[in-house]
Biopython code that builds the backbone (N, CA, C, O; Angstrom):
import numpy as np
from Bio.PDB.StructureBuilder import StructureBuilder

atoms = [
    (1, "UNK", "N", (-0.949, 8.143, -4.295)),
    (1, "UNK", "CA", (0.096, 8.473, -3.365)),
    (1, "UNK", "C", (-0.076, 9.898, -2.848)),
    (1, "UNK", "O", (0.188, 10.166, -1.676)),
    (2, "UNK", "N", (-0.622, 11.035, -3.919)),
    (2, "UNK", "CA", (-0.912, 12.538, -3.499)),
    (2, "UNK", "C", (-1.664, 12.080, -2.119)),
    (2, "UNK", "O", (-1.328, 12.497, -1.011)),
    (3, "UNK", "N", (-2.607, 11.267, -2.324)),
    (3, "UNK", "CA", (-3.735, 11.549, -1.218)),
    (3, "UNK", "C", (-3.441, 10.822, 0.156)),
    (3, "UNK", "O", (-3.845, 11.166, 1.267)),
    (4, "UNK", "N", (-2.722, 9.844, -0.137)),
    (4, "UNK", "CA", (-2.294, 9.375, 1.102)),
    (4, "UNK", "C", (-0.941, 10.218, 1.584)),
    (4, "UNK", "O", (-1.137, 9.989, 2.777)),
    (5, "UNK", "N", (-0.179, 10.715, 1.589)),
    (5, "UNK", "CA", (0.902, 11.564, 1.340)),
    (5, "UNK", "C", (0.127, 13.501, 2.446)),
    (5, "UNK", "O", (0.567, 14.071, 3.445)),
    (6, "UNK", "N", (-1.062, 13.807, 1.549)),
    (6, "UNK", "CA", (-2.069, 14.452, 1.939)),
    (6, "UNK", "C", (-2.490, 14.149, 3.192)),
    (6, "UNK", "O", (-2.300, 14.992, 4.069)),
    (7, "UNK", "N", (-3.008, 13.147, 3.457)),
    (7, "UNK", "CA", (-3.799, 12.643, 5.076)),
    (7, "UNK", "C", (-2.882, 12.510, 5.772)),
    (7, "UNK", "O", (-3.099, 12.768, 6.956)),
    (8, "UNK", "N", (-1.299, 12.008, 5.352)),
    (8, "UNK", "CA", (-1.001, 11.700, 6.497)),
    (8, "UNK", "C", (0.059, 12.962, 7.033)),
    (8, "UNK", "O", (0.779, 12.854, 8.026)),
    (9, "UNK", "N", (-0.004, 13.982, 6.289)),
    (9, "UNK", "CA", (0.451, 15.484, 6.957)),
    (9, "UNK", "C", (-0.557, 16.237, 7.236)),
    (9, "UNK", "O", (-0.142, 17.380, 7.426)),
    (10, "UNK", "N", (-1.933, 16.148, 7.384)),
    (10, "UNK", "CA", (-3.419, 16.061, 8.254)),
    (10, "UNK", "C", (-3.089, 15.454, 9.920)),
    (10, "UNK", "O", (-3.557, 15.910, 10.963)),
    (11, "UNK", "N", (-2.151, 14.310, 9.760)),
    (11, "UNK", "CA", (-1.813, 13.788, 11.293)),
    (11, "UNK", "C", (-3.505, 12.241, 10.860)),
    (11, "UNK", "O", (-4.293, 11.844, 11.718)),
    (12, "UNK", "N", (-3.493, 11.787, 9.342)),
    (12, "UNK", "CA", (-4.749, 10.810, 9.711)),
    (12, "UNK", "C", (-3.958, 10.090, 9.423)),
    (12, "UNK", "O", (-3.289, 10.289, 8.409)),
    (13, "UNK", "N", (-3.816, 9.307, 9.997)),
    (13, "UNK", "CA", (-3.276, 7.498, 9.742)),
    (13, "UNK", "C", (-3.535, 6.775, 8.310)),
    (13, "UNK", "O", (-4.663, 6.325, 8.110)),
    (14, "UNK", "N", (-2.626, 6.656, 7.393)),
    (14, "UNK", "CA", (-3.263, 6.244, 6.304)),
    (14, "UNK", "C", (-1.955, 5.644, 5.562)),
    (14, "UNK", "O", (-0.759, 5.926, 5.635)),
    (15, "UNK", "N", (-2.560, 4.866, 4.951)),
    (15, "UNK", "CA", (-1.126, 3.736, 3.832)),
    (15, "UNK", "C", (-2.014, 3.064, 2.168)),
    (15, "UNK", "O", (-3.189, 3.364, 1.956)),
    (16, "UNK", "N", (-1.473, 2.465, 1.498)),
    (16, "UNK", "CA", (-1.756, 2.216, 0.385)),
    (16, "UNK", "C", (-1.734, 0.828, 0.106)),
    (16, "UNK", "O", (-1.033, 0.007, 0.697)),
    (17, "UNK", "N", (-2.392, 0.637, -0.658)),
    (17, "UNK", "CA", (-2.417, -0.907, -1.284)),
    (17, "UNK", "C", (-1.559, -0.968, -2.740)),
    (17, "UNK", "O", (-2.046, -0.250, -3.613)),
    (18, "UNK", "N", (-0.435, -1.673, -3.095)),
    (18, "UNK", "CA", (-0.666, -1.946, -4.949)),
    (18, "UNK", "C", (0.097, -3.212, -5.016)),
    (18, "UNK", "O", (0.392, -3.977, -4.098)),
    (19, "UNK", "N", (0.342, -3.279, -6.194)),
    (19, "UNK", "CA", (1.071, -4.697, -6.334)),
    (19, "UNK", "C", (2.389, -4.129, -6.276)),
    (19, "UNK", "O", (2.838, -2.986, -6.359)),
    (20, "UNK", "N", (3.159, -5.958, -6.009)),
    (20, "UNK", "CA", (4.714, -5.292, -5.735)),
    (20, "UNK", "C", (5.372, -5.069, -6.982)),
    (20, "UNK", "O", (6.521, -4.627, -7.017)),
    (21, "UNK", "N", (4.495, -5.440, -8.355)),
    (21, "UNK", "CA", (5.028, -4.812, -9.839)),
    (21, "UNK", "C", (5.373, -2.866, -9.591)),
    (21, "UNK", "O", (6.149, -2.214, -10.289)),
    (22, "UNK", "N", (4.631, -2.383, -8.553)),
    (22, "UNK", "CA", (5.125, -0.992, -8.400)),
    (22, "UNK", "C", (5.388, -0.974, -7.255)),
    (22, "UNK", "O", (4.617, -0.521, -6.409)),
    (23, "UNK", "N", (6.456, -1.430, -7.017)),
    (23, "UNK", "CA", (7.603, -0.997, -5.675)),
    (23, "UNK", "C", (8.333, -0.211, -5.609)),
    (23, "UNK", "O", (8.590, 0.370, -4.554)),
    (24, "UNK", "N", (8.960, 0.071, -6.885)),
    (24, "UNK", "CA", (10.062, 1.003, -7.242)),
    (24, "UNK", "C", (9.368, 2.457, -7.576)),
    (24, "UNK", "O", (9.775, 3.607, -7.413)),
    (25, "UNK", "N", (8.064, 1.879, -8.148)),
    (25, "UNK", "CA", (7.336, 3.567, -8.609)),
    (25, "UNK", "C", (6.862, 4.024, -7.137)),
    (25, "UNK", "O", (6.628, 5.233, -7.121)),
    (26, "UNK", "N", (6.695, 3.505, -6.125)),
    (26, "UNK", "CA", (5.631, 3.806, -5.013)),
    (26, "UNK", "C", (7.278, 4.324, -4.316)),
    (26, "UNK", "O", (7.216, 5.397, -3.716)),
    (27, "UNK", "N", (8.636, 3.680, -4.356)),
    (27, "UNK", "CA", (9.736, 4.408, -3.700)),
    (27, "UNK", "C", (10.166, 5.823, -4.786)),
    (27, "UNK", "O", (11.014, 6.687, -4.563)),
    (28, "UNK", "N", (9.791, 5.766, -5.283)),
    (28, "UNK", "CA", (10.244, 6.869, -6.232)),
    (28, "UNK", "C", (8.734, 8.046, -5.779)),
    (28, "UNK", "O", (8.491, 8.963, -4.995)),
    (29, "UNK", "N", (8.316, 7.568, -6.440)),
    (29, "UNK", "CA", (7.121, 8.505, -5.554)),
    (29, "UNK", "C", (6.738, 9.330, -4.561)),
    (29, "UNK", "O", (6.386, 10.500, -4.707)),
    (30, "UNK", "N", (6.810, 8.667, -3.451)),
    (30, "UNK", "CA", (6.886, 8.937, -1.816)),
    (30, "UNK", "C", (8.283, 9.658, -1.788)),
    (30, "UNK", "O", (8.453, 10.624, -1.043)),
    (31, "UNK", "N", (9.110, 9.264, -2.465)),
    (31, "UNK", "CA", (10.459, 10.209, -2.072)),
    (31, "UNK", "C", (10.516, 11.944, -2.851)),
    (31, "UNK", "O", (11.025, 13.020, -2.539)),
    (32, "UNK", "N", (9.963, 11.598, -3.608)),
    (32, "UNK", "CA", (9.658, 12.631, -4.316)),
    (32, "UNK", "C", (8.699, 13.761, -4.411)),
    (32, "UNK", "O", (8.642, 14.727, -5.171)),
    (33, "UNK", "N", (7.778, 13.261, -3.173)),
    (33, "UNK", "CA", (6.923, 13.732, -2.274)),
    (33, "UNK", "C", (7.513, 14.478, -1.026)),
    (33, "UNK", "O", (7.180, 15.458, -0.358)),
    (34, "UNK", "N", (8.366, 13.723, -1.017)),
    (34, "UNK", "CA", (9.340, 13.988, 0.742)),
    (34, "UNK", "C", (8.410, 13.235, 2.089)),
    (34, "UNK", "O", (8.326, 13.635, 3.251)),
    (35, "UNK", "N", (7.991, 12.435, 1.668)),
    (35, "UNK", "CA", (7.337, 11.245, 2.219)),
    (35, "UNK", "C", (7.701, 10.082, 2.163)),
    (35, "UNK", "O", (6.772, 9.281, 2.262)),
    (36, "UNK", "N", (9.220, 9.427, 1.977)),
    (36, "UNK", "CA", (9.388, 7.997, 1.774)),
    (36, "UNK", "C", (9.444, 7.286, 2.404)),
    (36, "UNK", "O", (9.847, 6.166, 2.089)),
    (37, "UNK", "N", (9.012, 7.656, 3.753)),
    (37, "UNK", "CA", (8.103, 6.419, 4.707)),
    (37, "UNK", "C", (6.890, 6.337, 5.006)),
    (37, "UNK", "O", (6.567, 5.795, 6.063)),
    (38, "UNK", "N", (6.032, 6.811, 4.217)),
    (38, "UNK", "CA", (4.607, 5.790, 3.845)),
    (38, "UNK", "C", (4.385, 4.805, 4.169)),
    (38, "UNK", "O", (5.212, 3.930, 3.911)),
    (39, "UNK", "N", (3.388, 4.522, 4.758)),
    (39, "UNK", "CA", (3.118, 2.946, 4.935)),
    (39, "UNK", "C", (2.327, 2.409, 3.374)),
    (39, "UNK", "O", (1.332, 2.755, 2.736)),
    (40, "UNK", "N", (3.320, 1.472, 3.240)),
    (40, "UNK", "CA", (2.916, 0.359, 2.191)),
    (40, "UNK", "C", (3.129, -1.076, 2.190)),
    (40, "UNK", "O", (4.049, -1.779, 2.611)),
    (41, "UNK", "N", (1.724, -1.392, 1.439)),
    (41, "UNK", "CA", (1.912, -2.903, 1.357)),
    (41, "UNK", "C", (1.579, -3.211, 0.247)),
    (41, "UNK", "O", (0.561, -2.781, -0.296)),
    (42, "UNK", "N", (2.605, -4.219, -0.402)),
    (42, "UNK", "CA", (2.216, -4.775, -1.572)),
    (42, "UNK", "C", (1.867, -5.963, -1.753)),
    (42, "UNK", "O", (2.360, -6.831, -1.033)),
    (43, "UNK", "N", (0.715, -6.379, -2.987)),
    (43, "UNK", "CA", (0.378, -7.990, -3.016)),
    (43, "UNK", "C", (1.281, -8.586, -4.057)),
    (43, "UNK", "O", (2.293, -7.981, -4.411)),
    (44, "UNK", "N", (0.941, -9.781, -4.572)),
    (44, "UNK", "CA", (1.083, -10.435, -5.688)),
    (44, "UNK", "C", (0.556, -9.409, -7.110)),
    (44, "UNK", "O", (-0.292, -8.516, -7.101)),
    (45, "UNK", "N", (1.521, -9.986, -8.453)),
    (45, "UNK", "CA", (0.739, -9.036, -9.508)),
    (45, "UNK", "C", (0.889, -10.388, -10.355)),
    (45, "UNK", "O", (1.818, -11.192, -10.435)),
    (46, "UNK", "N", (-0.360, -10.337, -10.949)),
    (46, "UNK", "CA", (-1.175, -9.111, -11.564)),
    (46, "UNK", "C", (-2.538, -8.955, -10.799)),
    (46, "UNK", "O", (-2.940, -10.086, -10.528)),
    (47, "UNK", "N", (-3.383, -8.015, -10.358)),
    (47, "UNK", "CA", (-4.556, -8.494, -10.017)),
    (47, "UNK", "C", (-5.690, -8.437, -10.558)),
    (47, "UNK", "O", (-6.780, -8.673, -10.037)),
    (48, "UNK", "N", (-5.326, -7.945, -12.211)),
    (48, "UNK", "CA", (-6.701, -7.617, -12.995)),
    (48, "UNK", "C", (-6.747, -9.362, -13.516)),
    (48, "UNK", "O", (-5.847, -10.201, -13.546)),
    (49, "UNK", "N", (-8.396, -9.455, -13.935)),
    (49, "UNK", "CA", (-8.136, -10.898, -14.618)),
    (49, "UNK", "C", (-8.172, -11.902, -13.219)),
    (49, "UNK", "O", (-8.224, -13.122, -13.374)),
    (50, "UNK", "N", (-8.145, -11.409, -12.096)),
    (50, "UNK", "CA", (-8.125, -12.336, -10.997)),
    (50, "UNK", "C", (-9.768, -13.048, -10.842)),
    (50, "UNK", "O", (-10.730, -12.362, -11.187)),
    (51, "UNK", "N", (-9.931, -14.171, -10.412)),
    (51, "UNK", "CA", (-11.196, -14.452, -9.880)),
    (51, "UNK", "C", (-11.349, -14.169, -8.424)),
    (51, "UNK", "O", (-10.367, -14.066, -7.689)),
    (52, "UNK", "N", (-12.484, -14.052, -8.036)),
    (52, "UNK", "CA", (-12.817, -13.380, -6.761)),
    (52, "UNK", "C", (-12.158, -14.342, -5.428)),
    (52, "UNK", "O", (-11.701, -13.949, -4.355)),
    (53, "UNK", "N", (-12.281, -15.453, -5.856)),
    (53, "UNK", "CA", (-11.363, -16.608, -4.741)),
    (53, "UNK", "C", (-9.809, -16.002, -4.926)),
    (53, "UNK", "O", (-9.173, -15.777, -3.896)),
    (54, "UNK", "N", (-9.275, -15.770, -6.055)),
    (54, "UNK", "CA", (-7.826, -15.385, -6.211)),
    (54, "UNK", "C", (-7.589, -13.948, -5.359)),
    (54, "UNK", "O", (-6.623, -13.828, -4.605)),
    (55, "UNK", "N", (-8.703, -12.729, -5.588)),
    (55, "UNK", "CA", (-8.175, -11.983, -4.538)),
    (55, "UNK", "C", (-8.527, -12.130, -3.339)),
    (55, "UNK", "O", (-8.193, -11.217, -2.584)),
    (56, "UNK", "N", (-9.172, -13.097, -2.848)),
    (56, "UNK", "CA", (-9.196, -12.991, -1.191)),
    (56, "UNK", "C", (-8.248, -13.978, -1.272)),
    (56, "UNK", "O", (-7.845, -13.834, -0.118)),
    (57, "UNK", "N", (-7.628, -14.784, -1.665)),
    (57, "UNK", "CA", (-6.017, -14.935, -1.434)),
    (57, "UNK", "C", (-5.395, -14.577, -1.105)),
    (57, "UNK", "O", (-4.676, -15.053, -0.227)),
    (58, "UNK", "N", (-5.274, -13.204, -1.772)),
    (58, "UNK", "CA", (-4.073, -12.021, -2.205)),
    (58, "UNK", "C", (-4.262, -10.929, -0.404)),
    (58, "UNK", "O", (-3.463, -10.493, 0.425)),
    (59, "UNK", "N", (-5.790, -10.914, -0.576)),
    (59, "UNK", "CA", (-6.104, -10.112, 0.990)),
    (59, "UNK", "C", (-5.683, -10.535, 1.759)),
    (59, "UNK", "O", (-4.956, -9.946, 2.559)),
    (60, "UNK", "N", (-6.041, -11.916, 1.804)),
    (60, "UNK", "CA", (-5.046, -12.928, 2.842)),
    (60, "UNK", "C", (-4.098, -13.196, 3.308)),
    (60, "UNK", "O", (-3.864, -13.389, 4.501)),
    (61, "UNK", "N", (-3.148, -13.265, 2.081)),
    (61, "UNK", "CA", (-1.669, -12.980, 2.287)),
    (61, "UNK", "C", (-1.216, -11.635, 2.912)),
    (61, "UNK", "O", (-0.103, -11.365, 3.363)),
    (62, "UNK", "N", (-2.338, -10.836, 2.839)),
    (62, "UNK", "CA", (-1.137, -9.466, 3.292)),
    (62, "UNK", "C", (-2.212, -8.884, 4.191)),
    (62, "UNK", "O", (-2.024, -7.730, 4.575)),
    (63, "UNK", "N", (-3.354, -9.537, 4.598)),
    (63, "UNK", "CA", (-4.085, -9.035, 5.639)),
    (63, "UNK", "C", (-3.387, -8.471, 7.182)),
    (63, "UNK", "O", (-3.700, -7.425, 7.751)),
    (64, "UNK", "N", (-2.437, -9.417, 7.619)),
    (64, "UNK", "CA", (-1.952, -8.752, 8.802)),
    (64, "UNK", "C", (-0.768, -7.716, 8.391)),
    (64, "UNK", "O", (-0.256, -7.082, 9.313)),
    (65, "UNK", "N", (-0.456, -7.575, 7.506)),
    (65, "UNK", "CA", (0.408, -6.489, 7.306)),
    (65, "UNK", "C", (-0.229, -4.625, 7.423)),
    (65, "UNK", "O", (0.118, -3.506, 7.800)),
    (66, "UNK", "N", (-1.656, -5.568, 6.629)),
    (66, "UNK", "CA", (-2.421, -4.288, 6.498)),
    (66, "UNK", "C", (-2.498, -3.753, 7.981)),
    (66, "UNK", "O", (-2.040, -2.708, 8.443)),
    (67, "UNK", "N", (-3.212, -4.776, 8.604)),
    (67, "UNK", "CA", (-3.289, -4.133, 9.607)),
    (67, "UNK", "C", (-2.205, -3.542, 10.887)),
    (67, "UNK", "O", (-2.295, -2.878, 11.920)),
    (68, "UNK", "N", (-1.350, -4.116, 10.234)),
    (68, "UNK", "CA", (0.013, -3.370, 11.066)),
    (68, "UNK", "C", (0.503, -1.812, 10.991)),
    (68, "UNK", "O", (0.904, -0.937, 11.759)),
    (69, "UNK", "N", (0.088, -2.091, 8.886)),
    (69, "UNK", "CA", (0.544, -0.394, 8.723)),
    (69, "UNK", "C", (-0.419, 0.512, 9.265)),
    (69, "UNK", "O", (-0.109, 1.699, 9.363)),
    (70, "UNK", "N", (-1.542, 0.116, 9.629)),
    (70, "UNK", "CA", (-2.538, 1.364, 10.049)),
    (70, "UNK", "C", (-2.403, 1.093, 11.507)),
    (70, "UNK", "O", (-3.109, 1.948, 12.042)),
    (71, "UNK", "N", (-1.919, 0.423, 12.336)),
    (71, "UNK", "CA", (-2.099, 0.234, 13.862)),
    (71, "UNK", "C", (-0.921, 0.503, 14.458)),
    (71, "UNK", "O", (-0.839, 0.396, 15.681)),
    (72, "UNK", "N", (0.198, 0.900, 13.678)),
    (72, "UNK", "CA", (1.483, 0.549, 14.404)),
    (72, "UNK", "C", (2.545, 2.529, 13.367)),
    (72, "UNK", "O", (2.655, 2.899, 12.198)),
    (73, "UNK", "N", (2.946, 3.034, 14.558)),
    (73, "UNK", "CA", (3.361, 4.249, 14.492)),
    (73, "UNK", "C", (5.190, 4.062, 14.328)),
    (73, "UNK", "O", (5.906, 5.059, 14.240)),
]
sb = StructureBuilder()
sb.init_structure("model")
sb.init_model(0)
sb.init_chain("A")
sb.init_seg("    ")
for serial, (resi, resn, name, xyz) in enumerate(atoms, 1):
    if name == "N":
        sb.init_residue(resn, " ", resi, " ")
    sb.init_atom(name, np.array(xyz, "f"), 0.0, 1.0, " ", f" {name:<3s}", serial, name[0])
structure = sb.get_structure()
């Protein structure tokens, strides 16, 4: 979160990936930063232990989001 938090008071376009098991840490975070509008997107959890078909699932599911948070101001 430092580093994205970092780039994006640089003026670089930037957001994060995690699972939505840390939703509350990633709002606690960013606020505590003085950043709590970050772009974030969260997947399904857990993703360790996943097979490689299971995370391009997971990419899948949240592929156009991704690309919203980096394309859209």
């Amino acid at each position: 979160m430092h580093d994205i938090v970092d780039l994006e008071r640089r003026g670089i376009p930037s957001m994060f990936i995690a699972t939505r098991e840390f939703i509350s840490a990633a709002d606690a975070q960013s606020t505590s930063l003085g950043f709590p509008s970050v772009a974030r997107v969260f997947t399904p959890h857990p993703v360790q232990d996943r097979t490689d078909a299971e995370m391009r699932d997971y990419a899948d599911l949240v592929f156009a989001d991704v690309v919203a948070a980096i394309t859209t101001t």
